[in-house]
DOLOPA-683424 format. One record per residue: residue in three letters; residue number from 1; x, y, z of N, C-alpha, C in turn. Coordinates in steps of 0.2 Angstrom, whole numbers, always signed. Layout:
REM residues N
Ala  NUM  X  Y  Z  X  Y  Z  X  Y  Z;
...
END
This chain:
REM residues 177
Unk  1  +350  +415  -94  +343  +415  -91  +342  +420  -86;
Unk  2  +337  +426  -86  +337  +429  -80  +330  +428  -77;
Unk  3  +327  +430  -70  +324  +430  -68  +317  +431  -69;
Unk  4  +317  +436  -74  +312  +438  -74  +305  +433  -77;
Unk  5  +309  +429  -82  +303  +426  -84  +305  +419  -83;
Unk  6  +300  +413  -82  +301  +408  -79  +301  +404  -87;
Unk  7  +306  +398  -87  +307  +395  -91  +305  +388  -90;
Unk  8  +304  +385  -93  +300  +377  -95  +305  +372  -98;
Unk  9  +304  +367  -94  +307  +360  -101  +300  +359  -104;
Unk  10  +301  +357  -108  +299  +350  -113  +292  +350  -111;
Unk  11  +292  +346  -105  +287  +341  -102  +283  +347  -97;
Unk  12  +286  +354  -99  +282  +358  -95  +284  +361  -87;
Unk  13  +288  +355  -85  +291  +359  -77  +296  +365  -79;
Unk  14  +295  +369  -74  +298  +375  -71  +307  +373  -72;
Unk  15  +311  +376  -75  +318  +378  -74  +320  +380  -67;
Unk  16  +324  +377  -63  +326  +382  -57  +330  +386  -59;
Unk  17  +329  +392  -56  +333  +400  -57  +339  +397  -58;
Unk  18  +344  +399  -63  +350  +400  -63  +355  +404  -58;
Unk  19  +350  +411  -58  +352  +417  -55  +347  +421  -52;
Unk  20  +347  +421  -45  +344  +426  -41  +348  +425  -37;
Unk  21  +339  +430  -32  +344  +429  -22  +341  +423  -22;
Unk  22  +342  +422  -14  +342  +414  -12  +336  +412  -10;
Unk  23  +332  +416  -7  +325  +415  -8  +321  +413  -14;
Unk  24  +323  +416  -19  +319  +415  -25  +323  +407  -29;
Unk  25  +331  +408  -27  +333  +401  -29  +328  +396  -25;
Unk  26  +327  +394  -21  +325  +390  -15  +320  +389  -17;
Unk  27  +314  +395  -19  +308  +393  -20  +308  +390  -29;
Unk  28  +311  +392  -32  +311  +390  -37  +314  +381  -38;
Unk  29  +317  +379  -34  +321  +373  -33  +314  +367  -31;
Unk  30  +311  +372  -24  +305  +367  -23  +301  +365  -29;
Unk  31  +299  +372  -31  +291  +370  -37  +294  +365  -42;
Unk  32  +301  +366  -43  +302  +361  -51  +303  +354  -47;
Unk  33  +303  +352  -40  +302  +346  -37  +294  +343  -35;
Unk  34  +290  +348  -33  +284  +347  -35  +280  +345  -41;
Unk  35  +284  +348  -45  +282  +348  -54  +284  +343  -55;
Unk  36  +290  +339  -53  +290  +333  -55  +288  +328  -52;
Unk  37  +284  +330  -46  +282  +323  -42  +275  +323  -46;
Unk  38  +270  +329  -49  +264  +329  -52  +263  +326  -59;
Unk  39  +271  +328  -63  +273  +323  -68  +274  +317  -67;
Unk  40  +276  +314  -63  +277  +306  -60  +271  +304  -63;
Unk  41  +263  +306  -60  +258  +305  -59  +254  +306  -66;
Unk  42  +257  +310  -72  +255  +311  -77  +253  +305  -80;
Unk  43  +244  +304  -81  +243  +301  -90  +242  +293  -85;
Unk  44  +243  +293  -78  +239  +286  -73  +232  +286  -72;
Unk  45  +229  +282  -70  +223  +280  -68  +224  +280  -59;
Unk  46  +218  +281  -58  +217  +278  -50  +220  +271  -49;
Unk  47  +218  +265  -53  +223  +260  -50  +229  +261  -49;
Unk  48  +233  +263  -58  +239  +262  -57  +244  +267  -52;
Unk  49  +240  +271  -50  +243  +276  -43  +242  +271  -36;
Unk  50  +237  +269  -36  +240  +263  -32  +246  +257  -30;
Unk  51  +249  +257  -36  +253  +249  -38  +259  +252  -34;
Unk  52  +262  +245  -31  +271  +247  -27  +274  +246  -30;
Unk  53  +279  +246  -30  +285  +243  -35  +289  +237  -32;
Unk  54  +287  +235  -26  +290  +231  -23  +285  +223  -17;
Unk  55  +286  +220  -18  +281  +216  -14  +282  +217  -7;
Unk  56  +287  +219  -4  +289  +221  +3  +286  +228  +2;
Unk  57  +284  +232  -1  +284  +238  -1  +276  +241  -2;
Unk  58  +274  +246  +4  +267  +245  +2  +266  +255  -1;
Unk  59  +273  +257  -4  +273  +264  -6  +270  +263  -14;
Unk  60  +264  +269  -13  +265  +271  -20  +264  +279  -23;
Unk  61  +261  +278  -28  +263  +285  -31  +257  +290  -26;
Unk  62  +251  +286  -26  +246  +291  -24  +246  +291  -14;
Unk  63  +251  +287  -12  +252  +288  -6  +258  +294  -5;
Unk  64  +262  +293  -12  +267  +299  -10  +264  +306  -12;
Unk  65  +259  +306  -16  +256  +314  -15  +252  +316  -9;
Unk  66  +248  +312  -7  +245  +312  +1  +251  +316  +7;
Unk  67  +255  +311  +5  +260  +310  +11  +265  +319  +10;
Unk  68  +266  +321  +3  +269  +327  +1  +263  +334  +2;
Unk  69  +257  +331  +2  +253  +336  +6  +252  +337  +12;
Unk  70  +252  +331  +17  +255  +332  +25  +261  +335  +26;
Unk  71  +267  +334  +23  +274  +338  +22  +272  +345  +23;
Unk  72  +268  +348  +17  +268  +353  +17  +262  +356  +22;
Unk  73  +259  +352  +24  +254  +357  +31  +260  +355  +38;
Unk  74  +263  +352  +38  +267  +351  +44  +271  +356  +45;
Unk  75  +277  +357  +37  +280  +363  +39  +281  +369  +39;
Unk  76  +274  +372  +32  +274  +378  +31  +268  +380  +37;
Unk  77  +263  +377  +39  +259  +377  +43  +260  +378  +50;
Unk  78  +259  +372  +52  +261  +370  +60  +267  +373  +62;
Unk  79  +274  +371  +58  +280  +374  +61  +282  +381  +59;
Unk  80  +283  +382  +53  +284  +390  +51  +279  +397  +54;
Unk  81  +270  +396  +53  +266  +401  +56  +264  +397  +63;
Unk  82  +266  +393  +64  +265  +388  +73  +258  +390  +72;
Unk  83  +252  +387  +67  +246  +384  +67  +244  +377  +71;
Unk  84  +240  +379  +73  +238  +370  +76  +232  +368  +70;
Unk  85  +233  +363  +68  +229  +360  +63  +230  +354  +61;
Unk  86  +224  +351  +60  +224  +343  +64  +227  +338  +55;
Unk  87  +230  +332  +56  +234  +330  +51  +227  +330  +43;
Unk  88  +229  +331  +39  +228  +332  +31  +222  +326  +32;
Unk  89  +224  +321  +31  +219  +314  +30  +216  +311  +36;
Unk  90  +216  +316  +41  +215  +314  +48  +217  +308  +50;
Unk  91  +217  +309  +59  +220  +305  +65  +221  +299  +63;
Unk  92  +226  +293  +66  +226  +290  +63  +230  +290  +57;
Unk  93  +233  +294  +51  +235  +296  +45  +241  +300  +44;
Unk  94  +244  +300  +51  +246  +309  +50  +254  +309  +46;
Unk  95  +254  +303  +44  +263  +303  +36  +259  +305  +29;
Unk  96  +249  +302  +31  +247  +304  +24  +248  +297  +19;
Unk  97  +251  +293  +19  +253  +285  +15  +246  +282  +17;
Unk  98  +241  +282  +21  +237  +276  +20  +231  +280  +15;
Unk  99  +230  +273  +10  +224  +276  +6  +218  +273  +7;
Unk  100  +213  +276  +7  +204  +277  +6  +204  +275  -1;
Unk  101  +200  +269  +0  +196  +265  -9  +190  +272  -11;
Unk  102  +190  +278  -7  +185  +284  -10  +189  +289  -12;
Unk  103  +193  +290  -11  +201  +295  -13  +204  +294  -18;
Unk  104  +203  +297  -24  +208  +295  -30  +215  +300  -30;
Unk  105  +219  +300  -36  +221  +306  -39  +220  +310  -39;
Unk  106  +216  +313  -44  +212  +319  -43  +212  +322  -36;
Unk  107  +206  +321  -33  +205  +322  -26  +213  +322  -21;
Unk  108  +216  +317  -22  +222  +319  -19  +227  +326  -22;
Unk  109  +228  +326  -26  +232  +331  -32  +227  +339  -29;
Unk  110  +221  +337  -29  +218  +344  -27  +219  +346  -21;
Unk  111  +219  +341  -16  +222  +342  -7  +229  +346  -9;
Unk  112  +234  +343  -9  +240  +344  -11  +242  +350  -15;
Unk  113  +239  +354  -20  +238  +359  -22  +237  +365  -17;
Unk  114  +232  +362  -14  +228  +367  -8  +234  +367  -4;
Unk  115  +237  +364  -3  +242  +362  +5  +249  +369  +2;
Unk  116  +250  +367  -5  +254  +371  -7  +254  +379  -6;
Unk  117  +246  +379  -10  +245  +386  -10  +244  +388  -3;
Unk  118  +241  +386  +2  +242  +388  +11  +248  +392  +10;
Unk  119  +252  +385  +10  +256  +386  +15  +263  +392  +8;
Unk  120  +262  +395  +2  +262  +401  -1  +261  +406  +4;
Unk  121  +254  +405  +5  +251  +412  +7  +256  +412  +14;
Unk  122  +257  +409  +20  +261  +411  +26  +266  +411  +24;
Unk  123  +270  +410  +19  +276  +413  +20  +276  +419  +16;
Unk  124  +273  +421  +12  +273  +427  +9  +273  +431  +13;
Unk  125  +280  +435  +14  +282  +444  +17  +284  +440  +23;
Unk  126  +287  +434  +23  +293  +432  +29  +300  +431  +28;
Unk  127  +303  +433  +29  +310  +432  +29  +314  +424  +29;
Unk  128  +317  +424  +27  +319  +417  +24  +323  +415  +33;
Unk  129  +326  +423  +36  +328  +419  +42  +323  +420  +48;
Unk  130  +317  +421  +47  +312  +419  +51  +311  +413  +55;
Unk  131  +311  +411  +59  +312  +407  +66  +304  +405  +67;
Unk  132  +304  +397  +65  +297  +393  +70  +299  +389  +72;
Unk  133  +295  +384  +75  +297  +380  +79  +292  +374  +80;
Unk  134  +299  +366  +78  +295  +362  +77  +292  +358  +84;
Unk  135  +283  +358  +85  +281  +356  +90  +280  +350  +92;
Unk  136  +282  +346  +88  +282  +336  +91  +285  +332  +89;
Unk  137  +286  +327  +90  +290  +321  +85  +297  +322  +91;
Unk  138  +302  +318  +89  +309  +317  +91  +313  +325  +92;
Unk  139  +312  +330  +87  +315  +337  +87  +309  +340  +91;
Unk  140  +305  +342  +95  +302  +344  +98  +303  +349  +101;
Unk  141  +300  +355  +100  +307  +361  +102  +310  +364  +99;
Unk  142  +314  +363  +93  +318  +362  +90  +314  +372  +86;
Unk  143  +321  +374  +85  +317  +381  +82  +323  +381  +76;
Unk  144  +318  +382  +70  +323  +382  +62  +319  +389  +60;
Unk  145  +323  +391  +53  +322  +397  +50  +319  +393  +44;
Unk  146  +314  +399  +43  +313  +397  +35  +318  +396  +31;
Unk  147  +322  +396  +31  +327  +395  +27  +327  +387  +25;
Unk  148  +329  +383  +32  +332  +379  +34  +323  +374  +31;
Unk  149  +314  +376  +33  +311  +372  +29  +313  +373  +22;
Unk  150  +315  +377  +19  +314  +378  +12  +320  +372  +9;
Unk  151  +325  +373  +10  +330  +366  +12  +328  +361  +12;
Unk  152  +325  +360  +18  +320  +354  +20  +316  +352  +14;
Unk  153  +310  +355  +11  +307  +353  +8  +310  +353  +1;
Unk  154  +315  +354  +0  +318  +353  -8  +322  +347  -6;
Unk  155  +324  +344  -2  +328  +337  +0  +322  +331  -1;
Unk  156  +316  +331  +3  +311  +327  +5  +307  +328  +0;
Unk  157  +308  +331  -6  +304  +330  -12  +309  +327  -18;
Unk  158  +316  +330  -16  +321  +323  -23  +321  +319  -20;
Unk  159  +321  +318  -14  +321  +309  -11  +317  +305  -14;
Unk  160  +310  +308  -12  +302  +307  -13  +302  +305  -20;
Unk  161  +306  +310  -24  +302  +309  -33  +307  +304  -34;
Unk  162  +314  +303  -31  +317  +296  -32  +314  +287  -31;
Unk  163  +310  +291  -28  +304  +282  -25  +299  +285  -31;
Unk  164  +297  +290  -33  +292  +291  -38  +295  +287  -45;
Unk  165  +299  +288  -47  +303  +286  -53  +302  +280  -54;
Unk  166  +304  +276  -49  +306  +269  -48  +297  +266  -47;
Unk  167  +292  +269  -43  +285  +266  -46  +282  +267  -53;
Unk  168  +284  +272  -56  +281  +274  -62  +287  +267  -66;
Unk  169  +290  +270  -66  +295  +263  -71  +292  +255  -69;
Unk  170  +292  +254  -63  +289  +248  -62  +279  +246  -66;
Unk  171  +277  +251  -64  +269  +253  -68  +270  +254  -77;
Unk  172  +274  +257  -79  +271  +257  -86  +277  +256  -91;
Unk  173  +283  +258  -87  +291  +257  -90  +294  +264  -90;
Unk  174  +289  +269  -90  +292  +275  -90  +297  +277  -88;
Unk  175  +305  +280  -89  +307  +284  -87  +309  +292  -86;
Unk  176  +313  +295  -84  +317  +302  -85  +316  +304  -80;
Unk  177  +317  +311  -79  +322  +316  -75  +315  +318  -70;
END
């Protein structure tokens, strides 16, 4: 496989690169985890985007795309370009998990999309060891390279799509990769 043209499985998601440089691996590692959390989501209704898989458990599919578009304004946003910009689903919200009876899929899918493409556009023409610095929370202070969110964000979406998995099979029986 070379780089030059982007290959697909089956179900339509992105192959990650075989072979590049590291940045291009990296970014390609994220979107085929993206892609799969949008596939999670494939072919549900607004209820069933709401359903948990667990009675203790108040996680579901359409809290976890909210939640993965506050991900992405926190770190491509706020800590990579050190934007101040107030949380996705506003105050109150700012993991992104709590749901609005007026917010569907759709509507969240399109937030999410946008949070994506932002935070594209700021890193475009940065160096992967580029230095920002995370402004609150317990690591406060804390200065990481773009490297290290791009890391970040391909961990905190296989985790993520591994809760994803587990709701969709509890909702319809569905499984796979």
């Amino acid at each position: 496989m070379t780089t030059d043209a982007p290959q697909t499985l089956p179900d339509g998601r992105p192959i990650p690169l075989f072979t590049a440089d590291e940045r291009a691996m990296l970014e390609s590692w994220l979107d085929f985890h993206r892609a799969t959390l949008e596939l999670k989501c494939r072919g549900l209704d607004d209820t069933q985007v709401r359903t948990t898989a667990a009675g203790s458990s108040s996680l579901t599919l359409l809290g976890l795309v909210q939640h993965l578009a506050e991900v992405e304004r926190n770190w491509f946003q706020r800590v990579v370009a050190g934007l101040d910009v107030p949380p996705v689903y506003g105050e109150g919200n700012e993991t992104g998990y709590g749901l609005a009876p007026e917010r569907g899929l759709d509507e969240a899918l399109g937030v999410w999309r946008r949070e994506i493409a932002r935070g594209r556009e700021l890193c475009a023409g940065r160096s992967i060891e580029e230095v920002g610095r995370i402004a609150d929370g317990p690591m406060a202070g804390v200065d990481v390279s773009l490297r290290w969110v791009f890391v970040h964000l391909v961990e905190e979406y296989a985790r993520h799509n591994g809760h994803a998995d587990i709701l969709r099979e509890c909702i319809d029986g569905v499984t796979g990769v």
